[in-house]
Rosetta silent file (secondary structure, phi, psi, omega in degrees, C-alpha in Angstrom):
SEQUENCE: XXXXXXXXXXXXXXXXXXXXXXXXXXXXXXXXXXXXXXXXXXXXXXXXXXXXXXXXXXXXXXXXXXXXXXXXXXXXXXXXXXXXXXXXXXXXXXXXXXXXXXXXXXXXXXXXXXXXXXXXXXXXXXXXXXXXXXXXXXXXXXXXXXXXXXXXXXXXXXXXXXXXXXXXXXXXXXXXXXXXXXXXXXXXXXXXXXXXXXXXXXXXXXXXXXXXXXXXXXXXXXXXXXXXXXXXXXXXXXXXXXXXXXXXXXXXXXXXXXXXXXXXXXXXXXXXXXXXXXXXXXXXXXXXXXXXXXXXXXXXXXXXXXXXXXXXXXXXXXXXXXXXXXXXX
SCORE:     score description
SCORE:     0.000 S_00000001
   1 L     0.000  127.373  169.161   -3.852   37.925   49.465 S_00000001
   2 E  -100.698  148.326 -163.731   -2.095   35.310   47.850 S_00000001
   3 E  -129.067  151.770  152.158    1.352   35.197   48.160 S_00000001
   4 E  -143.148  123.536 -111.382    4.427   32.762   46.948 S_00000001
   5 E  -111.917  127.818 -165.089    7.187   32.251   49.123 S_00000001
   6 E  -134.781  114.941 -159.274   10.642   31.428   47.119 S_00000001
   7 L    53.598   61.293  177.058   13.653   29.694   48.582 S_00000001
   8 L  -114.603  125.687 -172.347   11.837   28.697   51.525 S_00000001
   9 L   -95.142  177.002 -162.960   13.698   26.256   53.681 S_00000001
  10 H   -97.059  -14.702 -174.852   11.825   23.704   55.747 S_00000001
  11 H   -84.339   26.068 -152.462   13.714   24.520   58.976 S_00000001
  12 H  -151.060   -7.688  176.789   11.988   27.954   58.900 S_00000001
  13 H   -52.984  -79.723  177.342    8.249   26.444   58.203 S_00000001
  14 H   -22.231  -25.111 -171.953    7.637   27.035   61.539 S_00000001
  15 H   -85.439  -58.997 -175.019    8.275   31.177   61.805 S_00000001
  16 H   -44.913  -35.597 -167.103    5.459   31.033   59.049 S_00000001
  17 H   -93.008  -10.309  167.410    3.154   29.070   60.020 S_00000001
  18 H   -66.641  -41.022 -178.122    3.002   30.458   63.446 S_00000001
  19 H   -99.854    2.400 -158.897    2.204   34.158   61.872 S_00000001
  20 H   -83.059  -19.616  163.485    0.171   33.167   58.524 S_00000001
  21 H  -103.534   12.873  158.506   -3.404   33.518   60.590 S_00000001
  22 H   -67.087  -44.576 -166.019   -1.879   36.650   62.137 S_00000001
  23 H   -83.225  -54.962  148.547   -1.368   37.793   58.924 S_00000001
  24 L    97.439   16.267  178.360   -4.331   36.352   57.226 S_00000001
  25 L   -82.620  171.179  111.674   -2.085   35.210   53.149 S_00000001
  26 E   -88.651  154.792 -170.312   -2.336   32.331   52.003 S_00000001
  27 E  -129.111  127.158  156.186    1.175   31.564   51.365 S_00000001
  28 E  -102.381  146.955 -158.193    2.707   28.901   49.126 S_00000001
  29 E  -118.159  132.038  150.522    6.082   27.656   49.499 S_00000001
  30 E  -164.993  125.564 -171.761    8.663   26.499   47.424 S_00000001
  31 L   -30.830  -29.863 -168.933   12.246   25.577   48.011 S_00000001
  32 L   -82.379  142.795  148.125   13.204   26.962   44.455 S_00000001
  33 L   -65.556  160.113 -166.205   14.257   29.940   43.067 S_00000001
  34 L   -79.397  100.870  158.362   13.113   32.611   41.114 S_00000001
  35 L   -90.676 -173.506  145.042   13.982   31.732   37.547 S_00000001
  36 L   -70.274  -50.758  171.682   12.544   31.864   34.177 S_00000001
  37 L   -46.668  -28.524 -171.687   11.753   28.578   34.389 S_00000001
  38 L   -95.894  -31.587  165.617   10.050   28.933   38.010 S_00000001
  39 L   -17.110  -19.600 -164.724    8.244   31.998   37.379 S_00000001
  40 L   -85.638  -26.910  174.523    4.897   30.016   36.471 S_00000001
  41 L   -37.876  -53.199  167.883    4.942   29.281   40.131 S_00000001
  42 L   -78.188   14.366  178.915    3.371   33.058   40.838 S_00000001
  43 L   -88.061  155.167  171.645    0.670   33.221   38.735 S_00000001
  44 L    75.034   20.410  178.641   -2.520   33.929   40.149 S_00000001
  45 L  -118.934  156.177  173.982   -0.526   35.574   43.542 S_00000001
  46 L   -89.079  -25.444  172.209   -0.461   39.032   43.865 S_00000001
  47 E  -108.900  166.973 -171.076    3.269   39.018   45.877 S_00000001
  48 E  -131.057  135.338  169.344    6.053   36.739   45.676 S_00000001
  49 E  -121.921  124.389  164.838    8.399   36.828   48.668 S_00000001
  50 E   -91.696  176.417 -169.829   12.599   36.300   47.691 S_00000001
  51 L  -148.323  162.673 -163.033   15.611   35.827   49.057 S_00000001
  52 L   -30.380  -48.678  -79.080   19.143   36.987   47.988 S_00000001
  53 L  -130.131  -36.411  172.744   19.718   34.110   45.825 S_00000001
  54 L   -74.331  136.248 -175.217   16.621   35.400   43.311 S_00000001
  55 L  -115.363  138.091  135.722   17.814   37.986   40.581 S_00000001
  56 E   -84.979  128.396 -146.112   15.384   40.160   39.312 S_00000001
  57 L  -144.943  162.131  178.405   16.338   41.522   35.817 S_00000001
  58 H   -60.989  -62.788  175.921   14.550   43.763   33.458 S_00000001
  59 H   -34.387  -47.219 -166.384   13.222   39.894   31.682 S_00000001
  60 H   -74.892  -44.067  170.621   12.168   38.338   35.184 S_00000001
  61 H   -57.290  -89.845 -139.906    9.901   41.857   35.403 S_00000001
  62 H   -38.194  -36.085 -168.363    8.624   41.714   32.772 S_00000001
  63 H   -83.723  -21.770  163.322    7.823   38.039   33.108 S_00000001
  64 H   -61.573  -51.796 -171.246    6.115   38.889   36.839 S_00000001
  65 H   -51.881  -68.091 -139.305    3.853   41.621   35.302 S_00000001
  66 H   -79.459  -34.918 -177.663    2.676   38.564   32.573 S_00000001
  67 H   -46.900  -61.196  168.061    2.647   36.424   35.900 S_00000001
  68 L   101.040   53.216  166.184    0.089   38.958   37.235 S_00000001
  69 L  -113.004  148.185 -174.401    2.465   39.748   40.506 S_00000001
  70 L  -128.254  -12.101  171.303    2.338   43.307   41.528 S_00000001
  71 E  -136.311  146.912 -164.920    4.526   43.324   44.599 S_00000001
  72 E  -136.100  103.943  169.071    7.886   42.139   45.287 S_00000001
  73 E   -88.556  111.724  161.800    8.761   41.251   49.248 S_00000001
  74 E   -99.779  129.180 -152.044   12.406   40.646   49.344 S_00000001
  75 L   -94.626   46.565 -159.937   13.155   38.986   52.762 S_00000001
  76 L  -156.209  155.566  156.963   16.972   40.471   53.090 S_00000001
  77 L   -66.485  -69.911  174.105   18.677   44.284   53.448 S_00000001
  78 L   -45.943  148.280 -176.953   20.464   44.185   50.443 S_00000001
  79 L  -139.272   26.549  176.615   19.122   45.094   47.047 S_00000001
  80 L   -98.093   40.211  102.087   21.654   44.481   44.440 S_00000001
  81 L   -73.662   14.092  156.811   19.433   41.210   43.282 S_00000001
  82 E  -155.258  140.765  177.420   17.143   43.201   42.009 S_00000001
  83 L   -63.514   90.386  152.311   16.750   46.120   39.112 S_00000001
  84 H     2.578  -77.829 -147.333   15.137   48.909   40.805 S_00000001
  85 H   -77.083  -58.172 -168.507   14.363   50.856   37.636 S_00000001
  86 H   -68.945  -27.384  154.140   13.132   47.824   35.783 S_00000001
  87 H   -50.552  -51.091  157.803   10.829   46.905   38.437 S_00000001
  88 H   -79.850  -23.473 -173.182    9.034   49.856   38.474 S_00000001
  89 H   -68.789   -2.821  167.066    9.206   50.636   34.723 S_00000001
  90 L  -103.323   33.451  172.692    6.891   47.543   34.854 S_00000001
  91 L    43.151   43.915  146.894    4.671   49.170   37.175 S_00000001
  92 L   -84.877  173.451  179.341    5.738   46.413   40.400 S_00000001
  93 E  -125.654  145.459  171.991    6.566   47.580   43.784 S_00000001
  94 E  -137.439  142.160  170.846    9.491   45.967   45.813 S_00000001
  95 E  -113.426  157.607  167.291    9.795   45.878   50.066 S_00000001
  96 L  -132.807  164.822  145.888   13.155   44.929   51.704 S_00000001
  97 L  -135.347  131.185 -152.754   13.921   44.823   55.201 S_00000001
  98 L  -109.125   48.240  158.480   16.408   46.814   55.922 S_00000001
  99 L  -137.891 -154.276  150.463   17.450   46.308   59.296 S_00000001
 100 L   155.663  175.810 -152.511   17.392   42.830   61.234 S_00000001
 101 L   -73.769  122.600 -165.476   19.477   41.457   64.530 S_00000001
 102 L   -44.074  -64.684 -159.546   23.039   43.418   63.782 S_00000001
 103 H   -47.554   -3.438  175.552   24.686   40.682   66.039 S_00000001
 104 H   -91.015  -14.861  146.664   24.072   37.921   63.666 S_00000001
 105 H   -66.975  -42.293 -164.647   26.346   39.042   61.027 S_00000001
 106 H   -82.081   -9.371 -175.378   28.786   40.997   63.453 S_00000001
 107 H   -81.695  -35.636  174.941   28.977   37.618   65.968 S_00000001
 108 H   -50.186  -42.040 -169.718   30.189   35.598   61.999 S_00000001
 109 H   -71.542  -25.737 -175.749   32.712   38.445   61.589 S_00000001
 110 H   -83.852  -14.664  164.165   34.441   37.653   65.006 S_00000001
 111 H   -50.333  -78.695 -173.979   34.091   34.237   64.051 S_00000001
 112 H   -67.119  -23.921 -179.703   36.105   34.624   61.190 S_00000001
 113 H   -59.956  -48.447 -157.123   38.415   37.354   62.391 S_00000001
 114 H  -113.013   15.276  152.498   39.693   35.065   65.358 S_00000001
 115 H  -100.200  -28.410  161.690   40.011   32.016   63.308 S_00000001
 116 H   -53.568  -38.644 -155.103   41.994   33.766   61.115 S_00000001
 117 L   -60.802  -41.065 -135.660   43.829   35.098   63.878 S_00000001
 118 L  -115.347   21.086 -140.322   44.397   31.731   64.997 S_00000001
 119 L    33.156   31.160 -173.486   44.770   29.673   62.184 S_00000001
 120 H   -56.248  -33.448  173.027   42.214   27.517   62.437 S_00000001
 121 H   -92.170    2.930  163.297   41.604   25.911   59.182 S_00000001
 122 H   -75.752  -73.408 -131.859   45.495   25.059   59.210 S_00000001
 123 H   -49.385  -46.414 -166.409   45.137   23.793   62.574 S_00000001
 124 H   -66.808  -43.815 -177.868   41.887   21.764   61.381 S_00000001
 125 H   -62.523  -52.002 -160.926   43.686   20.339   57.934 S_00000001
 126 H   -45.478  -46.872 -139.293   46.528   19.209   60.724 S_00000001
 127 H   -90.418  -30.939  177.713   44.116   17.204   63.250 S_00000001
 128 H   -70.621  -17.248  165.882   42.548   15.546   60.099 S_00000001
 129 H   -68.767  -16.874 -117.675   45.573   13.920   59.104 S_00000001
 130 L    11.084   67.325  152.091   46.285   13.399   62.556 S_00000001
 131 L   -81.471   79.436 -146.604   48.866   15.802   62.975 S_00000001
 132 L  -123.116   43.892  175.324   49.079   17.044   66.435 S_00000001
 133 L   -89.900 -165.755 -157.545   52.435   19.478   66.230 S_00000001
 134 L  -132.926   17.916  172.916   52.363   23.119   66.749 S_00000001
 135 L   -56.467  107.366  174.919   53.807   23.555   62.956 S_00000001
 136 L    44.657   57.140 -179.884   53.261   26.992   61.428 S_00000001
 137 L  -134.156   13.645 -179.484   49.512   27.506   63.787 S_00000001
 138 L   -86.999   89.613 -110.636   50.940   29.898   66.054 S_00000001
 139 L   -91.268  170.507  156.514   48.454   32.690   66.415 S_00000001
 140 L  -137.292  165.828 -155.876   48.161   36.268   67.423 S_00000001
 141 L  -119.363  134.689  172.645   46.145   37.870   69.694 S_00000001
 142 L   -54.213  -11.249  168.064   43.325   40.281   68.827 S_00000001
 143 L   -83.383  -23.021 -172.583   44.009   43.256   71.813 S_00000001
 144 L   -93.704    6.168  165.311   47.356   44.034   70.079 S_00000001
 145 L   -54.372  167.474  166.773   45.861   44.785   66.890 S_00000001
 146 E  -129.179  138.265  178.241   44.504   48.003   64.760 S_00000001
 147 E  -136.025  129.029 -174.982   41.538   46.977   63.343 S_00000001
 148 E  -129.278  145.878 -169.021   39.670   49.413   61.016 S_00000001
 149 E  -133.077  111.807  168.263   35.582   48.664   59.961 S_00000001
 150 E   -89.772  101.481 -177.228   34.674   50.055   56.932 S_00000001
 151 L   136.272  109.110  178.169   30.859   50.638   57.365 S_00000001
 152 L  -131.983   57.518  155.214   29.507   51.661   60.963 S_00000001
 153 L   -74.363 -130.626  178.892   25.919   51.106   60.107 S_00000001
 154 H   -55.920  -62.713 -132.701   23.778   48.237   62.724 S_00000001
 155 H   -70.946  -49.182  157.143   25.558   45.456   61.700 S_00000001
 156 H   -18.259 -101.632  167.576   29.621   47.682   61.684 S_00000001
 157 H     2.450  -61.794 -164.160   28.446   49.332   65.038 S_00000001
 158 H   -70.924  -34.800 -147.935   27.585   45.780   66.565 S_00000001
 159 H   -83.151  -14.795 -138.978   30.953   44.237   65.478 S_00000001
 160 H  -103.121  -39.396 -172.996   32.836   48.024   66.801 S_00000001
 161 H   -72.527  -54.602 -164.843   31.244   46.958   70.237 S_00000001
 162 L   -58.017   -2.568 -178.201   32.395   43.191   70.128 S_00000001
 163 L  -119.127    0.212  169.620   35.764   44.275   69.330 S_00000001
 164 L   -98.844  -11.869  174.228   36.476   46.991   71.853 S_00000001
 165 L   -81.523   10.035 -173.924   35.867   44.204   74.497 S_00000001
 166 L   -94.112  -25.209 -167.429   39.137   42.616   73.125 S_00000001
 167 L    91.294   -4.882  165.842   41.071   45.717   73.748 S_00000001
 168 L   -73.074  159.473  172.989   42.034   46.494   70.254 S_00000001
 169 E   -85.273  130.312  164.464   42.509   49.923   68.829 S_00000001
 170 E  -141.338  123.623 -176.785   39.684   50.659   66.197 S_00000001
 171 E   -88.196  151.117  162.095   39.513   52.768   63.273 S_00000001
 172 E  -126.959 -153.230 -164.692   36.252   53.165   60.987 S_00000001
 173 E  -170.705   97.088  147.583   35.771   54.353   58.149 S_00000001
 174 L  -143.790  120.372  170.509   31.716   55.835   56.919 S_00000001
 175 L   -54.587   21.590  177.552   30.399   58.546   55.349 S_00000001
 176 L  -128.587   59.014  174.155   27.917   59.243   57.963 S_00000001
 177 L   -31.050  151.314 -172.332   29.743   59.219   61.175 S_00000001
 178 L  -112.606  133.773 -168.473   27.969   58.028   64.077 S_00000001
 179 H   -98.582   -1.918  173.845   28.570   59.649   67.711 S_00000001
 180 H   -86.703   -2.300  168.308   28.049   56.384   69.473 S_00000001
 181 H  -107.526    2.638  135.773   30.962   54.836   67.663 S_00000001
 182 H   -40.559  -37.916  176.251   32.914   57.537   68.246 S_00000001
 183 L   -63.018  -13.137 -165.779   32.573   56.370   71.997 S_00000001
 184 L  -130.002  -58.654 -164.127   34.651   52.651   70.701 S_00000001
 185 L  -129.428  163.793  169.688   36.408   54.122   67.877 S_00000001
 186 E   -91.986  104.713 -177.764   38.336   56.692   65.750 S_00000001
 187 E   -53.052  163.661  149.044   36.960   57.595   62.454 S_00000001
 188 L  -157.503  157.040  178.290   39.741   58.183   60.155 S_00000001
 189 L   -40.197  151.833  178.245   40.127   58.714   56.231 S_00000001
 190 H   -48.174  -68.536  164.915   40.114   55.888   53.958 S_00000001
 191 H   -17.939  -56.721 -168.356   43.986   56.071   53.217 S_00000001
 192 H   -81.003  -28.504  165.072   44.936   56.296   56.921 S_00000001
 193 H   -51.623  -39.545 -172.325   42.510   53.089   57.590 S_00000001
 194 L   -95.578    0.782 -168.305   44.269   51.336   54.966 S_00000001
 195 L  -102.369  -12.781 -178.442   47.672   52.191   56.120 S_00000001
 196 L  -129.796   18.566  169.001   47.324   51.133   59.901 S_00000001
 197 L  -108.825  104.096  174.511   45.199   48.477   59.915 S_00000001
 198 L   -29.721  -43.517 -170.775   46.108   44.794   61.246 S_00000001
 199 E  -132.534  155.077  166.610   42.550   43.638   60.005 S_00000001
 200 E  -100.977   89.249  171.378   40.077   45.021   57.238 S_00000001
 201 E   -56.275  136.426  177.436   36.866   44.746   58.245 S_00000001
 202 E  -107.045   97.717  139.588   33.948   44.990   55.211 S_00000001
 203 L   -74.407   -1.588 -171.124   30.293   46.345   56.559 S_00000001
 204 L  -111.938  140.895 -159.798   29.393   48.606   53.919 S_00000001
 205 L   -79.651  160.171  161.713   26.537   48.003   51.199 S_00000001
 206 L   -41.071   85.710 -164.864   27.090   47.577   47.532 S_00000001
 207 L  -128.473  175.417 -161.978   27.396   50.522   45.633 S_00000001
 208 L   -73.831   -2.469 -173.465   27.972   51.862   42.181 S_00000001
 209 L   -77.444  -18.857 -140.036   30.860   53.874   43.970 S_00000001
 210 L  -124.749  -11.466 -164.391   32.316   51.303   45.999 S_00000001
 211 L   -74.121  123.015  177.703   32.380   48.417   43.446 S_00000001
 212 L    79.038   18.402 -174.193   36.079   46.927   43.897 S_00000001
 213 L   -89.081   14.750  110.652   37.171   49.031   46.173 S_00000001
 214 L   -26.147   28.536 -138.046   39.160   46.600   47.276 S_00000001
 215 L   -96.379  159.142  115.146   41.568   46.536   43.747 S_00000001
 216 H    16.402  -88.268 -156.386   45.098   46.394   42.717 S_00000001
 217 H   -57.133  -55.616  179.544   45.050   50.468   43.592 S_00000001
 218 H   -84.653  -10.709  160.154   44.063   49.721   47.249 S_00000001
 219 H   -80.823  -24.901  160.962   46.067   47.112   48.328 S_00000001
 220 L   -45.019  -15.888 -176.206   49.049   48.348   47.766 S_00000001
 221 L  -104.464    1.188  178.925   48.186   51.218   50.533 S_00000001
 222 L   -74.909   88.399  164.727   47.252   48.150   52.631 S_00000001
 223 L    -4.330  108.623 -161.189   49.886   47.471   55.684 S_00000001
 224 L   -65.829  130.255 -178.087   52.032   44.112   54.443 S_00000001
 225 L    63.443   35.815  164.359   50.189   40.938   56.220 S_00000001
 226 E   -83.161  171.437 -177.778   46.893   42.300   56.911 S_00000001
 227 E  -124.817  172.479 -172.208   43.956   39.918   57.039 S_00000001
 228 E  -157.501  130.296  173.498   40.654   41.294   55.412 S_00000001
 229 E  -135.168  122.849  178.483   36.866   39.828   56.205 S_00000001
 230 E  -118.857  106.305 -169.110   34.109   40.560   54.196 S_00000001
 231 L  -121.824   27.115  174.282   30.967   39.339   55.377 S_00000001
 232 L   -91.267  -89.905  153.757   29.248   42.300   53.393 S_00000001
 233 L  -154.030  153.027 -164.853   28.781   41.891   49.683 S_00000001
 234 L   -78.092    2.709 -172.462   31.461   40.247   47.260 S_00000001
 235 L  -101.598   14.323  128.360   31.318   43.107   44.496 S_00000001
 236 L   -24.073  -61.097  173.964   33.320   44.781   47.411 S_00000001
 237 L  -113.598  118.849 -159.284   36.192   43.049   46.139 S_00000001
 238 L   -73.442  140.864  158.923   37.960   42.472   42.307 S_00000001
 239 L   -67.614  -79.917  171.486   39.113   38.786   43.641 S_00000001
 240 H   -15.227  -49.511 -167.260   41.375   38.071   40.857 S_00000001
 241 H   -84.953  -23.584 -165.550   43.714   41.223   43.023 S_00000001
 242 H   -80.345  -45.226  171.606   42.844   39.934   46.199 S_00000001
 243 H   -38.615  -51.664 -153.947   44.183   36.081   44.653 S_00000001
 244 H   -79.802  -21.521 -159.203   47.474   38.021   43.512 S_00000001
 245 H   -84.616  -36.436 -172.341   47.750   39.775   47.100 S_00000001
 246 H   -98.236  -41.088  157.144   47.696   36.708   48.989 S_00000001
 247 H   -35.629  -48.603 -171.080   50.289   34.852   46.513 S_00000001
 248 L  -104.975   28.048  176.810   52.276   37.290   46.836 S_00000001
 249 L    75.730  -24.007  178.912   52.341   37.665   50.835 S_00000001
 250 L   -66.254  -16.904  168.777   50.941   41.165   50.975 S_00000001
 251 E  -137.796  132.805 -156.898   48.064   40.162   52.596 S_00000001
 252 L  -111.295   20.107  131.013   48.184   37.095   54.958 S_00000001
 253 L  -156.030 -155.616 -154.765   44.573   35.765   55.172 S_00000001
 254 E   171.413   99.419  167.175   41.324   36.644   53.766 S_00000001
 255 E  -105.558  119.747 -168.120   37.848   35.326   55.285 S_00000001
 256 E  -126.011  141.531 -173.154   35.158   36.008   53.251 S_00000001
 257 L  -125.788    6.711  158.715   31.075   34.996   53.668 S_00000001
 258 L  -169.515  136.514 -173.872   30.584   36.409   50.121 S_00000001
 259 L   -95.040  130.021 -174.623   31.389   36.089   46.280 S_00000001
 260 L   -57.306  -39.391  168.918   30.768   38.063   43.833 S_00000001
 261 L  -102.522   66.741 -171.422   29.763   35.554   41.570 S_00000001
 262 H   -77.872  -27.934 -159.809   28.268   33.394   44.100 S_00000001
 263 H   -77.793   20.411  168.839   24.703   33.217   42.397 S_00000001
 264 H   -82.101  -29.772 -153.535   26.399   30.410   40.126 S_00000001
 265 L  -149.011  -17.330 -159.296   26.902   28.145   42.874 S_00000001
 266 L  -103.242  125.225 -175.963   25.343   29.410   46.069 S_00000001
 267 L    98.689    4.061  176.721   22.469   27.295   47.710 S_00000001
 268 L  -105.633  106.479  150.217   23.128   24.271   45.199 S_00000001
 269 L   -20.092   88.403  167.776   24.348   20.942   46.654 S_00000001
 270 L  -111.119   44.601 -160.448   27.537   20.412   44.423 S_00000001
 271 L   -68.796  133.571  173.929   29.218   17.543   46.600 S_00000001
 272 L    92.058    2.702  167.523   31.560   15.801   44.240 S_00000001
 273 L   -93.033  178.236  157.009   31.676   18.690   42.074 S_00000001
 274 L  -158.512  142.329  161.182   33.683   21.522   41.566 S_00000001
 275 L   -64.135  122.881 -148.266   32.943   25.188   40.819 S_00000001
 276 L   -62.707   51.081  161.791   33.258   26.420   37.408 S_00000001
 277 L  -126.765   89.151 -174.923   35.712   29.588   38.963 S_00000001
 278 H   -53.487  -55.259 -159.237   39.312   29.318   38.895 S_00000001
 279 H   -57.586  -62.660  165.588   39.572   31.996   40.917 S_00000001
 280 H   -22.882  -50.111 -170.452   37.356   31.060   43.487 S_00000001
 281 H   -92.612  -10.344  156.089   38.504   27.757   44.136 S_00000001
 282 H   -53.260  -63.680  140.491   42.103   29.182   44.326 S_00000001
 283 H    14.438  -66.612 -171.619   40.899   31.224   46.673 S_00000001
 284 H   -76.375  -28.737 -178.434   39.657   28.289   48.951 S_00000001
 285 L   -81.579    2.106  162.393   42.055   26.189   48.741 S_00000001
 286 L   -65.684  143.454 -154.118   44.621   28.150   50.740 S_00000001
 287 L   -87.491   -7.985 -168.532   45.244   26.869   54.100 S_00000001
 288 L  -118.913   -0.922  164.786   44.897   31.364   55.020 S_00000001
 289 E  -112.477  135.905 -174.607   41.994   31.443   53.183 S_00000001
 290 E  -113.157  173.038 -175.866   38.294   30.882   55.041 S_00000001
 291 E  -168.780  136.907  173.460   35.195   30.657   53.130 S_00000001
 292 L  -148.926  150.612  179.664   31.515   30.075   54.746 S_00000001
 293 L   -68.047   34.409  179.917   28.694   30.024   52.512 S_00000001
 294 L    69.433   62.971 -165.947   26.851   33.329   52.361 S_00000001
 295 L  -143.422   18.975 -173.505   25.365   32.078   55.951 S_00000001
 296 L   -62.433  -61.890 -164.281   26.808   35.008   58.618 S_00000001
 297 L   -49.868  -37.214 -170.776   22.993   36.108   58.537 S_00000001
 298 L   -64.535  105.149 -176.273   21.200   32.841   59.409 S_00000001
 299 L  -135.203  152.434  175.136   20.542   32.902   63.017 S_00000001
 300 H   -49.751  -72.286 -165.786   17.280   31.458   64.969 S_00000001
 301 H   -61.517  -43.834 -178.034   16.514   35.618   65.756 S_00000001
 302 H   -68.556  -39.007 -174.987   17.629   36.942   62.380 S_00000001
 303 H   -42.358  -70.756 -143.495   15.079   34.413   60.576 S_00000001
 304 H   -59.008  -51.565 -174.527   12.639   35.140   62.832 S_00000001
 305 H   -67.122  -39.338  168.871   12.924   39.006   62.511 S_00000001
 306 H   -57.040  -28.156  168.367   13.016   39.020   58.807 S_00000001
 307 H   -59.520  -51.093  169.352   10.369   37.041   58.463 S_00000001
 308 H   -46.122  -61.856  148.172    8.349   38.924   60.478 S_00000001
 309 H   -28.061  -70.258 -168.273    9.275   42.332   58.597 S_00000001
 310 H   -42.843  -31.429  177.822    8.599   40.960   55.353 S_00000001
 311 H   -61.346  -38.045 -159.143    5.037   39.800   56.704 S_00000001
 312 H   -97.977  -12.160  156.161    4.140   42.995   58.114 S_00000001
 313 H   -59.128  -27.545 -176.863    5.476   44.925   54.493 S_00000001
 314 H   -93.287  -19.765 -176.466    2.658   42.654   52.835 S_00000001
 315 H   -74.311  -52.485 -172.106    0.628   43.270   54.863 S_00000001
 316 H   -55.874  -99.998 -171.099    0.981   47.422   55.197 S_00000001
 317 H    -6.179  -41.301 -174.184    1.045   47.168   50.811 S_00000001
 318 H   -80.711  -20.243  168.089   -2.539   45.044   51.338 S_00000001
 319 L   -62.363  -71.485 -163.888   -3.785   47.639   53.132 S_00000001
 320 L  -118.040  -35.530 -165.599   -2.705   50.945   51.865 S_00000001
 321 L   111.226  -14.272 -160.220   -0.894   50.110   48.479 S_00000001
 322 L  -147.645  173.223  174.459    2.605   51.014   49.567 S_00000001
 323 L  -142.948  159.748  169.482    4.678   50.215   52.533 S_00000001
 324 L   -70.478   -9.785 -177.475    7.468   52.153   54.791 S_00000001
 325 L  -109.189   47.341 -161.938   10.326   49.560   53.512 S_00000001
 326 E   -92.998   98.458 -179.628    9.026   50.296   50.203 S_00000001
 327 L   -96.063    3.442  145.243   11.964   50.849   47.782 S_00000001
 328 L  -104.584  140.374 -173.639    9.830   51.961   44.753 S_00000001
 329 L   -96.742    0.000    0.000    8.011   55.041   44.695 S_00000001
């Protein structure tokens, strides 16, 4: 089966080329994304495998079906890059993989959590000037906290363990409780989560319910000088409220590893540039604001395991027609 592999980095050649006579594709590679313009790229394969970064739109089906692609691997959990409904009404198939190693997102969030904690990108602006006072970097420590994690799926769960070895109290917050994080933490209603919690954690996928819930309406029930980290997806949060929140002191930092409208800017060299978002760049330029580039996931072990999924979804679909990560029926 031929397949062609989209927004394929070169430091990652290796996971492929290790499995590709396991597998038995040929697979072409190409650093670019799935445009209209790039699209010519798939013809004559029957799959394409993407990455976040690719949008799939009712047009972009339409233009794989003229392409003559019939399956769509996307090499990520998340699936809000691509239209469901419009994929199948053009009679494609799409795989995801929807697990991969928890700890490489939940090891980013404690990244950012305890840099916030600590100031660290003050501390870091200080040393470049060379500025070696103790001026407004003096930290707090993560056991004396409330910390409530909205989301106790893998990736929640992993971060629920790394954060009970700290000694903090932690609330969650999912509509599926779990009884092994019961064992770390205390579920508790959305309200009471937002009202006692030192830190906001984000873990929870992208939904049409959930879009923004992070607003105006909810910060205000939000404890004065919380910090909030979202290393989940950026249509979590209206920005614009989050901008006004931190201006105005109620909330006193904000690490984030994704934007809503990141697919403007994200994976494009723009050194010497600047991104066409006022908000955004407001955003960044606060010495209490962190920003990492939609990069929590990229670990040696998550690569490896996604890749690996995605291979063995083209493979099951080359087989049988369908797959078990199959999200059209």
């Amino acid at each position: 089966m031929k397949v062609c592999v989209y927004g394929s980095r070169e430091d990652e050649m290796g996971y492929y080329e290790n499995r590709e006579r396991e597998f038995n594709f040929q697979l072409t590679f190409t650093e670019k994304m799935l445009t209209p313009d790039t699209v010519e790229l798939a013809k004559g394969c029957t799959a394409i495998v993407i990455v976040t970064a690719c949008r799939i739109d009712a047009n972009m089906a339409a233009l794989l079906k003229e392409a003559g692609v019939k399956y769509i691997a996307s090499r990520a959990a998340g699936t809000d890059h691509m239209d469901l409904d419009a994929i199948a009404a053009n009679g494609l198939k799409a795989a995801s993989v929807p697990f991969y190693s928890p700890s490489a997102i939940a090891e980013h969030t404690m990244l950012l959590t305890l840099a916030l904690l600590r100031n660290l990108k003050r501390e870091m602006m200080h040393v470049q000037r060379s500025c070696f006072t103790l001026d407004n970097i003096r930290g707090r420590e993560l056991g004396n906290m409330t910390v409530g994690v909205i989301g106790t799926g893998r990736i929640g769960e992993r971060t629920i363990q790394l954060l009970s070895g700290f000694g903090c109290r932690i609330l969650a917050y999912d509509i599926y409780e779990k009884e092994s994080v019961k064992k770390l933490a205390c579920y508790a209603p959305l309200d009471e989560l937002y009202a006692q919690s030192d830190i906001l954690i984000l873990h929870c996928p992208l939904t049409k319910e959930n879009y923004h819930m992070i607003n105006y309406e909810s910060l205000v029930q939000l404890k004065d000088g919380v910090l909030i980290v979202n290393t989940a997806r950026g249509g979590l949060i209206d920005h614009r409220a989050l901008l006004d929140a931190l201006n105005g002191g109620k909330v006193a930092g904000f690490a984030f590893d994704v934007y809503e409208n990141e697919s403007a800017f994200m994976r494009k060299d723009l050194e010497g540039a600047e991104v066409d978002d006022p908000i955004f760049n407001a955003l960044i330029a606060k010495a209490k604001v962190l920003f990492t580039s939609h990069m929590s996931f990229y670990t040696d072990t998550a690569i490896e395991n996604m890749i690996q999924t995605t291979l063995e979804n083209l493979r099951e679909y080359s087989l049988t027609g369908s797959c078990k990560n199959e999200l059209t029926r």
